[in-house]
DRENDO-1510 file (C-alpha; in Angstrom, 1 decimal, always signed):
<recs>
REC; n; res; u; v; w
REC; 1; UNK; +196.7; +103.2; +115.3 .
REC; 2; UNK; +195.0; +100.4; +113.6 .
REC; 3; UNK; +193.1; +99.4; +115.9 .
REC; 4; UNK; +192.0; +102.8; +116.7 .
REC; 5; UNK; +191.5; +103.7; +112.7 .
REC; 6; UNK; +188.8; +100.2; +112.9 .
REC; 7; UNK; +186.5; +101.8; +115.8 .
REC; 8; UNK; +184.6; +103.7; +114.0 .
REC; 9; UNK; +183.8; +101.4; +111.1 .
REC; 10; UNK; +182.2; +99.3; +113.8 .
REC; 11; UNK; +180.0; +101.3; +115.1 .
REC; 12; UNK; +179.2; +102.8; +111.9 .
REC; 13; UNK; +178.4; +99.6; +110.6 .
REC; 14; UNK; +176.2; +98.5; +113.5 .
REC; 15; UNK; +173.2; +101.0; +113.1 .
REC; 16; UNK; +173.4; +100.0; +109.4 .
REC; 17; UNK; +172.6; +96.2; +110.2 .
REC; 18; UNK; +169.7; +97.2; +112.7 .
REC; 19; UNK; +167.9; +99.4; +110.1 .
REC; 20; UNK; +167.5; +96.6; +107.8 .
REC; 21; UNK; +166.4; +94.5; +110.4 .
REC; 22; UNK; +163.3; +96.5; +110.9 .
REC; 23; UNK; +159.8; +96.4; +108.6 .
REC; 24; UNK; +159.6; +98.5; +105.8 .
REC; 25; UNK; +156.8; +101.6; +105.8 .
REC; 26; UNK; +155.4; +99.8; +102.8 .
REC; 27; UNK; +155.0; +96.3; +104.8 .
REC; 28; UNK; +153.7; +98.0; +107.6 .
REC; 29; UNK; +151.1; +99.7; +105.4 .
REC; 30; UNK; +149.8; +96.6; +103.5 .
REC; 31; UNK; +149.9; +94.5; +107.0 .
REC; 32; UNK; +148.0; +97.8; +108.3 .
REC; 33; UNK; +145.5; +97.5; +105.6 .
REC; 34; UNK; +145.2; +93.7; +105.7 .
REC; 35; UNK; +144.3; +93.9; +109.7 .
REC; 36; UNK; +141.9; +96.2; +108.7 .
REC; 37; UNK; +140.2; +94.3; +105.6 .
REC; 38; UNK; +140.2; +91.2; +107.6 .
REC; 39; UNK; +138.3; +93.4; +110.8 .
REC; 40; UNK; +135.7; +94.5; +108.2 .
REC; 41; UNK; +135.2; +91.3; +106.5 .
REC; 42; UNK; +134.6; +90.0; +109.6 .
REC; 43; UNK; +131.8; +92.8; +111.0 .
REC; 44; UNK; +130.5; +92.2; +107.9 .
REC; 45; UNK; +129.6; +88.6; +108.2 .
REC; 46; UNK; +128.1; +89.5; +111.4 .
REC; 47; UNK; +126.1; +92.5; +110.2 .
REC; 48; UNK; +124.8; +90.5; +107.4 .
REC; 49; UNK; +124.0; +87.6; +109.4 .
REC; 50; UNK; +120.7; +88.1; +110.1 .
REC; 51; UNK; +119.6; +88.8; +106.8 .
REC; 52; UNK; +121.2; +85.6; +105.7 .
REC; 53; UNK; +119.0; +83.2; +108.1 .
REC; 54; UNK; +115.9; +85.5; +106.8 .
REC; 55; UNK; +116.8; +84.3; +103.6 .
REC; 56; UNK; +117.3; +80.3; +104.2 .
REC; 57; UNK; +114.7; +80.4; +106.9 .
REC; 58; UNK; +112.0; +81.7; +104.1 .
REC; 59; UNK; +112.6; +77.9; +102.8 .
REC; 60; UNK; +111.9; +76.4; +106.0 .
REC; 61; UNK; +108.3; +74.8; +107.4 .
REC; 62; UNK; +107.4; +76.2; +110.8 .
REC; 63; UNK; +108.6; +72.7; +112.7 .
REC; 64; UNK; +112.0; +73.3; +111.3 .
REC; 65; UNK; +111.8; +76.6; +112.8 .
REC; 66; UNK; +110.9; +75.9; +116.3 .
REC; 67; UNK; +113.5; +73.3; +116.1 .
REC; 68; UNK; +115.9; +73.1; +119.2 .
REC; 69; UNK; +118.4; +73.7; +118.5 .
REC; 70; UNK; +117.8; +75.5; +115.5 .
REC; 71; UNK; +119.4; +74.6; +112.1 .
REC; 72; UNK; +121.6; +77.1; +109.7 .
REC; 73; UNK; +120.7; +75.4; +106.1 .
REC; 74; UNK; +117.2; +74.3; +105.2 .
REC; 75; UNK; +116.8; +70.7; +105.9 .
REC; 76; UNK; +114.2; +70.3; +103.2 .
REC; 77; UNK; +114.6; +73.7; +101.1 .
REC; 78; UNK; +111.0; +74.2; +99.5 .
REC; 79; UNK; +108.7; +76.7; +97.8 .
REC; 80; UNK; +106.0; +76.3; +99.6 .
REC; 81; UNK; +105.9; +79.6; +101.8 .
REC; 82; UNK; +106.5; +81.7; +98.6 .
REC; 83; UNK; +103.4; +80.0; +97.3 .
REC; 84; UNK; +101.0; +80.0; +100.4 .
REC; 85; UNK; +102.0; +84.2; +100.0 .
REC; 86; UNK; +101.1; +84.6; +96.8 .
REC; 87; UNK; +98.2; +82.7; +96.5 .
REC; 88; UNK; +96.6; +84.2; +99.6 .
REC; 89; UNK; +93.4; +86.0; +98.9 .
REC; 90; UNK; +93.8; +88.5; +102.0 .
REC; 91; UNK; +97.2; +89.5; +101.1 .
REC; 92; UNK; +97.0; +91.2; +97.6 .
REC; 93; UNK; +100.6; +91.6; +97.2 .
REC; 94; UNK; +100.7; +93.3; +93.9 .
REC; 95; UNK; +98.0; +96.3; +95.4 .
REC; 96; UNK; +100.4; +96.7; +98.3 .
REC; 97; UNK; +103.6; +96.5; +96.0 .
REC; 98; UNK; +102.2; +99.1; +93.9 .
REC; 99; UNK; +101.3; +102.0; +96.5 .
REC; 100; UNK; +104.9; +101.5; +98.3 .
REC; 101; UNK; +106.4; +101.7; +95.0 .
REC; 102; UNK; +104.2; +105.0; +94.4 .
REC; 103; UNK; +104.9; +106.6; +97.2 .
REC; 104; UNK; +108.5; +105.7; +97.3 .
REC; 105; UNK; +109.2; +106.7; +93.5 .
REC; 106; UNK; +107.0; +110.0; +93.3 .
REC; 107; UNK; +109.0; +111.3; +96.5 .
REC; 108; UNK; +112.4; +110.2; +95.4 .
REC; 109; UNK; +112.2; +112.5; +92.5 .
REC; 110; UNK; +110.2; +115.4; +94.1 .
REC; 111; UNK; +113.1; +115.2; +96.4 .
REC; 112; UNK; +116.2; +115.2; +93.6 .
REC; 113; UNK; +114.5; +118.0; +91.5 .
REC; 114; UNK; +114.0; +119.9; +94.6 .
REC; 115; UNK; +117.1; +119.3; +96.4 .
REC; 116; UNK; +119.3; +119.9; +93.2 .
REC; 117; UNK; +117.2; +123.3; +92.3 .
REC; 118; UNK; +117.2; +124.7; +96.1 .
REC; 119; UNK; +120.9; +123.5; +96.0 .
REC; 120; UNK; +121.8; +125.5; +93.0 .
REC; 121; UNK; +120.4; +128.5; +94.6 .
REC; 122; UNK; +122.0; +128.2; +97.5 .
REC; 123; UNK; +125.5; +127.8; +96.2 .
REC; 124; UNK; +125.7; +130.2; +93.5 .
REC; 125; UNK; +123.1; +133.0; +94.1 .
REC; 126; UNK; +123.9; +135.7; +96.3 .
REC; 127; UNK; +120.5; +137.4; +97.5 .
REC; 128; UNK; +119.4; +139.2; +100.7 .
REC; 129; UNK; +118.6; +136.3; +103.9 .
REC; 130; UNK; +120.2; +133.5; +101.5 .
REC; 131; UNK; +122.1; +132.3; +104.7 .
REC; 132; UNK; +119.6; +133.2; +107.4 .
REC; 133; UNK; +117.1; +131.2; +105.3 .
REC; 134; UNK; +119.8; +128.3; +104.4 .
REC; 135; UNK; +120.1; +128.0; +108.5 .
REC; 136; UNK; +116.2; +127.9; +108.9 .
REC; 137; UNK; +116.4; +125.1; +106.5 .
REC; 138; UNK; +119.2; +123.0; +108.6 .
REC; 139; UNK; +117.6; +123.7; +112.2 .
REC; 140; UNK; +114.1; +121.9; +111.0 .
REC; 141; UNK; +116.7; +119.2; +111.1 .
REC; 142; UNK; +116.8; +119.3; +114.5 .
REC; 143; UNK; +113.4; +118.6; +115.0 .
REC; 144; UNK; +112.1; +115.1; +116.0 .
REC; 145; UNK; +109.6; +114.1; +113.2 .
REC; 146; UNK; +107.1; +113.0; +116.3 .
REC; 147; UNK; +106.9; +116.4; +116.9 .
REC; 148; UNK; +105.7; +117.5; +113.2 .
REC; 149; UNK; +103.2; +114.5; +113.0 .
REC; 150; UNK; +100.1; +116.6; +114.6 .
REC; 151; UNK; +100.8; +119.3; +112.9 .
REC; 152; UNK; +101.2; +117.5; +109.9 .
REC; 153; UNK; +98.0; +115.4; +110.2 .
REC; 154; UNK; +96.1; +118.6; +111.0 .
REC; 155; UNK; +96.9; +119.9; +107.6 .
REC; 156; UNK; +96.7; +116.9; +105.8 .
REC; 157; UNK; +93.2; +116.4; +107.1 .
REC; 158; UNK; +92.3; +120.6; +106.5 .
REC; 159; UNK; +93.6; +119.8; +103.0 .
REC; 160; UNK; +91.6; +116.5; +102.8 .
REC; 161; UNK; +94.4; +113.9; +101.9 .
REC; 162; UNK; +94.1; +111.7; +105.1 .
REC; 163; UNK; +93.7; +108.4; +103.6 .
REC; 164; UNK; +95.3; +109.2; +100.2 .
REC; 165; UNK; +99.2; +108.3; +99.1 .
REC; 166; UNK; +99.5; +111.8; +98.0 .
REC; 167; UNK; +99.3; +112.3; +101.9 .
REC; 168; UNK; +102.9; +110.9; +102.0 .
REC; 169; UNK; +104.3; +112.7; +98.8 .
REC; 170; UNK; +103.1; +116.1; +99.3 .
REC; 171; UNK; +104.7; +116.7; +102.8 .
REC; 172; UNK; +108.1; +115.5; +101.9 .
REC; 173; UNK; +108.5; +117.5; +98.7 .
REC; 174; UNK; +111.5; +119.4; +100.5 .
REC; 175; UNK; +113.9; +117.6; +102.3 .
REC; 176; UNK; +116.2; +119.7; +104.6 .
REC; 177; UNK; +119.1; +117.2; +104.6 .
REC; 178; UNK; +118.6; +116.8; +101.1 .
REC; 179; UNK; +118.6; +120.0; +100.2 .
REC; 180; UNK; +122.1; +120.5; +102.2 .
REC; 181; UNK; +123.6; +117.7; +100.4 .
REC; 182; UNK; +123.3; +119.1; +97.2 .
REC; 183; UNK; +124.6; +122.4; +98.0 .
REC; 184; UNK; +127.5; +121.0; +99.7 .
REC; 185; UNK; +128.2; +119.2; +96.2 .
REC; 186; UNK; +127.0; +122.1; +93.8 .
REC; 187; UNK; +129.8; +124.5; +95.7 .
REC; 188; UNK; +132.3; +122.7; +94.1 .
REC; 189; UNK; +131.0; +123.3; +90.6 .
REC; 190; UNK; +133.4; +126.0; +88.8 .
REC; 191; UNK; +132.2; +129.3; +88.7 .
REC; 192; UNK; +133.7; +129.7; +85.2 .
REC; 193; UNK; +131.5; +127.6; +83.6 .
REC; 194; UNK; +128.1; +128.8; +85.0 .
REC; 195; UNK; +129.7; +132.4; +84.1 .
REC; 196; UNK; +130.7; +131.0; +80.2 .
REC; 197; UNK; +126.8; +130.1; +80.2 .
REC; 198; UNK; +125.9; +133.5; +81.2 .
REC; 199; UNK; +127.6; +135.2; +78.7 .
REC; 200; UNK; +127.0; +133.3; +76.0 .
REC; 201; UNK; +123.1; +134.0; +77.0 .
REC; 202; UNK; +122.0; +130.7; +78.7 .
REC; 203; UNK; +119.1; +130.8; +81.3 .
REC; 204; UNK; +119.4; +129.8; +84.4 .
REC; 205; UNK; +117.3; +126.9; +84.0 .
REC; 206; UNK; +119.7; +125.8; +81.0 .
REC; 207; UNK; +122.7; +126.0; +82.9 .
REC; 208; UNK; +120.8; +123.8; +86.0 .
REC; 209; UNK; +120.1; +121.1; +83.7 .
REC; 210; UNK; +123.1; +121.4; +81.1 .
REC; 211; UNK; +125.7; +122.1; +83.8 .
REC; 212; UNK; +125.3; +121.7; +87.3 .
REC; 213; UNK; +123.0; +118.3; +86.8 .
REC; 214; UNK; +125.6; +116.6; +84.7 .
REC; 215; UNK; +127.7; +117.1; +87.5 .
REC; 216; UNK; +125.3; +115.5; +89.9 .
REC; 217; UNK; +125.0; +112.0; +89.0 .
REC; 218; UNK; +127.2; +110.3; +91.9 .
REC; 219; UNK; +125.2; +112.3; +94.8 .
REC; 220; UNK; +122.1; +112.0; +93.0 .
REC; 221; UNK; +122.0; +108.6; +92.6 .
REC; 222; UNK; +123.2; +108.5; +96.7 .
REC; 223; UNK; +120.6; +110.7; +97.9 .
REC; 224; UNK; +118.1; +108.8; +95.4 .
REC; 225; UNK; +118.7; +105.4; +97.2 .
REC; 226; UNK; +118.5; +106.6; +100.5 .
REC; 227; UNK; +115.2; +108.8; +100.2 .
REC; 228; UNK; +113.7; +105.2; +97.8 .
REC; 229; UNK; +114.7; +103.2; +101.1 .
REC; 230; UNK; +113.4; +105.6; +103.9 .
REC; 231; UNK; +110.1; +105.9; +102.2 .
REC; 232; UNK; +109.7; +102.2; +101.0 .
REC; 233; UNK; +110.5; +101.1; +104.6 .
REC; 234; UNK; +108.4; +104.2; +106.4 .
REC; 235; UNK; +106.0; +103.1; +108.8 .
REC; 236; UNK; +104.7; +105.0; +111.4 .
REC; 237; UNK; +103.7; +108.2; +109.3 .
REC; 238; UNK; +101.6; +105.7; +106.6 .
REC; 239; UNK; +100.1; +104.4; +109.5 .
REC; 240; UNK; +98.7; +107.4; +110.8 .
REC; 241; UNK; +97.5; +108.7; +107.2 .
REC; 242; UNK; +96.4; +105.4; +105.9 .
REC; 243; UNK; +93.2; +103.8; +107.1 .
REC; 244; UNK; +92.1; +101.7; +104.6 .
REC; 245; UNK; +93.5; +97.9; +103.7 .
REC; 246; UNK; +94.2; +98.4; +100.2 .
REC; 247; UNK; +96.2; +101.9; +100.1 .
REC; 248; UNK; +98.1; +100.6; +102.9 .
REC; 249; UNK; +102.2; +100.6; +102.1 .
REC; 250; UNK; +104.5; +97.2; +102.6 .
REC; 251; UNK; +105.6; +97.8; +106.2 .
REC; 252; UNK; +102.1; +98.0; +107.7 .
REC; 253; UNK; +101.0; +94.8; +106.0 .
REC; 254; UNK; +103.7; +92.9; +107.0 .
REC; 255; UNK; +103.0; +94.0; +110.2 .
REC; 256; UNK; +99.6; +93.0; +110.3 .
REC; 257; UNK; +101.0; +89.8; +108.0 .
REC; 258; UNK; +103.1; +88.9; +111.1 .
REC; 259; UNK; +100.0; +89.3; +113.9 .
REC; 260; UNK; +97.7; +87.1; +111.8 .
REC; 261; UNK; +100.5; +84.7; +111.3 .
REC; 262; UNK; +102.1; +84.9; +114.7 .
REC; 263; UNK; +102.7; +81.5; +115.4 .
REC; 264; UNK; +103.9; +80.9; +111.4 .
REC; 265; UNK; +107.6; +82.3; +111.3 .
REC; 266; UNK; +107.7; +80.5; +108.1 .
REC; 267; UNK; +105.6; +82.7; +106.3 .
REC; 268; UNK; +106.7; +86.1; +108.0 .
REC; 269; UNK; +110.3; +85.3; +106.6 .
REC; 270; UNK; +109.0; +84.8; +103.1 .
REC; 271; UNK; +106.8; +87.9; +102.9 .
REC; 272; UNK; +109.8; +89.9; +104.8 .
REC; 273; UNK; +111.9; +88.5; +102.0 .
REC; 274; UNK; +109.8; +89.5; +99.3 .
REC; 275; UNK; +109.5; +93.1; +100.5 .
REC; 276; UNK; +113.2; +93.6; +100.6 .
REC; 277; UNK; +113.7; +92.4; +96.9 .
REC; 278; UNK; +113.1; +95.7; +95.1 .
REC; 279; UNK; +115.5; +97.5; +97.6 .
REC; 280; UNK; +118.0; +94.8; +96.4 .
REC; 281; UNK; +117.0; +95.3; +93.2 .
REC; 282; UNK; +117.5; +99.6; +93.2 .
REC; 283; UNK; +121.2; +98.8; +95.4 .
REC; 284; UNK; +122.1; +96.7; +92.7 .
REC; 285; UNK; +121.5; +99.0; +90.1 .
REC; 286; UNK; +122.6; +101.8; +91.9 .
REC; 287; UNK; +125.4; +100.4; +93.1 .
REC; 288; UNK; +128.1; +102.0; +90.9 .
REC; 289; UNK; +127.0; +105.5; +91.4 .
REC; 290; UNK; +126.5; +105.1; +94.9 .
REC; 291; UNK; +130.3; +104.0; +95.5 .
REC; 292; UNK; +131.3; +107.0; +93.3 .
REC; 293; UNK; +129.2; +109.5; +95.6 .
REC; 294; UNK; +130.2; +108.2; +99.1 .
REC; 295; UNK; +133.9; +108.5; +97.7 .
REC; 296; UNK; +133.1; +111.9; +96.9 .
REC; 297; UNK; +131.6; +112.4; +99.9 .
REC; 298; UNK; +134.4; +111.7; +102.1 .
REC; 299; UNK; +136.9; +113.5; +99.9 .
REC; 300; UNK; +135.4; +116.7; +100.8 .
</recs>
């Protein structure tokens, strides 16, 4: 009977031992999320590679470039490309600097004021063809923008702004994906307090810009980086509109930078380098709003 009464104490007790012998969920977790940091540290290394040897080869002469093989770190780090740049008669830096920064600023906050107002109507007006028209607005978002350039020069050139920056502001007051991204942010503003604003006799343009805008700062400040970096680095549509050398955006003279210079990779580096600074610059400033809008983003 003893021996009987010990049987199940042993086999009771050996499930016990093996459960402790296992990983804890919580270990498993942080070696999950360690795998995972380590997987995106590394991607990002390689994804900011490139950019990196930009960077140290803007330092470089042209001999150290052509070098075979070719070396990470400047050998001789020096100012001289940033100089040769700046002092170069043919390549008026501040001109170019100054209609890129027009172009890009102007439509960067045509598209918030319109995106945020079209938005608001969208979201918390209820009128006949709202959604019918709130469709129309998502399938021009389907359309390739080489198919809208004709079109697009056509009435630019009928409405006599070929060769002018307001060219490339007028056309892109209203931005369909813009315009979705707000809505899809102003649905989640509570209904009570637009109605509170009603009542106590607010207009509708006070509650937009006391209420709803308030609210708006994360995905404003998201959608205000990304529309600053499509139009600072556009390049296709300013080269069909723009003609002349000096209202020519940043893109198309480093282009034609890079063709007169072809043989001086030294030089294209540096001015490369010098056009990406203000986008630097905006991230960097930027860069606390944008977090809080991307993680707002994915939490809906």
């Amino acid at each position: 009977m003893a021996t009987t009464a010990q049987r199940p104490a042993t086999v009771l007790a050996a499930p016990r031992a093996e459960v402790r012998r296992r990983p804890s969920r919580g270990t498993r977790h942080r070696a999950g999320r360690t795998s995972l940091y380590v997987v995106l540290t590394i991607l990002g290394v390689v994804a900011a590679l490139p950019f990196v040897w930009m960077i140290l080869a803007s330092f470089k002469d042209a001999a150290e470039i052509r070098q075979i093989p070719p070396t990470f770190w400047p050998q001789d780090a020096n100012l001289a490309n940033y100089r040769t740049i700046l002092q170069d008669p043919e390549l008026p830096l501040f001109t170019f600097y100054r209609n890129s920064a027009f172009v890009a600023v102007l439509n960067v906050i045509a598209t918030l004021f319109t995106a945020s107002l079209l938005g608001y109507v969208f979201a918390k007006f209820r009128f006949r063809g709202r959604q019918p028209l709130f469709w129309f607005i998502l399938a021009t978002m389907m359309i390739p923008a080489q198919v809208t350039m004709l079109p697009g020069y056509l009435i630019l050139l009928q409405l006599d702004l070929l060769n002018n920056l307001w060219g490339l502001i007028i056309p892109s007051f209203i931005d369909a994906f813009a315009v979705f991204l707000m809505r899809q942010f102003i649905v989640s503003v509570p209904n009570d307090e637009i109605w509170s604003a009603r009542v106590d006799g607010a207009s509708e343009w006070r509650i937009y810009r006391s209420i709803v805008l308030p609210q708006l700062r994360a995905p404003l400040a998201t959608l205000g980086l990304l529309t600053f970096m499509f139009h600072w680095n556009a390049y296709l549509w300013p080269l069909i509109v723009l003609t002349e050398q000096d209202k020519r955006t940043l893109p198309i003279i480093l282009t034609w930078y890079s063709n007169q210079h072809s043989s001086q990779a030294n030089l294209v580096m540096a001015a490369s380098v010098l056009i990406v600074i203000p986008v630097l610059i905006v991230f960097a400033l930027a860069q606390k709003w944008i977090v809080r809008g991307l993680t707002l983003t994915g939490g809906r």
